[in-house]
C-alpha positions, 0 to 999 in steps of 0.5 A, spaced: 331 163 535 330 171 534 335 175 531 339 181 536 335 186 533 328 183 534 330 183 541 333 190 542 329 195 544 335 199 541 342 197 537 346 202 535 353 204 534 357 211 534 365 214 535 366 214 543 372 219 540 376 219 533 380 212 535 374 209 538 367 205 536 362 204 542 356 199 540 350 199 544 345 194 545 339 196 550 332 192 551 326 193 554 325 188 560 330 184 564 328 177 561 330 179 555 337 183 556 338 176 561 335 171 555 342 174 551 346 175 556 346 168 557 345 166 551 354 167 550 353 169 543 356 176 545 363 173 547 369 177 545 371 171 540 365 172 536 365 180 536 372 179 534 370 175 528 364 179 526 368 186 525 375 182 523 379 185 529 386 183 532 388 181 538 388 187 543 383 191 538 377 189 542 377 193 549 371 189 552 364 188 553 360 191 558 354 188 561 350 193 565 344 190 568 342 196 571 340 200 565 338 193 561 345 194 555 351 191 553 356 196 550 362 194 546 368 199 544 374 196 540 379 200 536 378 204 529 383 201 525 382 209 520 381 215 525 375 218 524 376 223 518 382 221 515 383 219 508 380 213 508 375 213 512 368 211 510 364 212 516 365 218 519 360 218 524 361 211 527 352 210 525 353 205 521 357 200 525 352 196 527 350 192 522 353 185 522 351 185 530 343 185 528 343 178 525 346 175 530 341 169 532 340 168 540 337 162 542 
């Protein structure tokens, strides 16, 4: 097995908007972006466990073969900026994706 971000060729998170957070997952060649999309390890219950969201907080995962990415956007809790908001940018979101084991 291999962690996701030993397989991406890219993971990265960022604002899609001041409510928004957009994951994206690209990879170099087709056999491994299939290789994890087959995998199911990227299902909707699972990123919900991952960043603690509610029901209804997840607004979907993407697969786009075409361009060998999955993107992922889902509900802010704090809006970018507000008081108490710890990561402006959204650059820091990713992390609980990269250690994921893919088999």
């Amino acid at each position: 097995m291999d962690t996701l971000v030993q397989l991406a060729s890219m993971l990265r998170s960022k604002n899609s908007g001041p409510f928004l957070i957009t994951l994206d997952i690209f990879f170099d060649d087709l056999a491994t972006y299939r290789r994890v999309v087959q995998s199911n390890v990227l299902t909707e219950e699972r990123i919900r466990t991952l960043y603690n969201l509610a029901e209804g907080q997840l607004l979907g995962i993407v697969f786009f073969e075409a361009a060998l990415g999955i993107k992922i956007t889902y509900r802010r809790n704090i809006s970018s900026g507000t008081c108490g908001d710890r990561d402006v940018y959204g650059a820091q979101q990713h992390a609980p994706l990269m250690n994921l084991l893919i088999p």
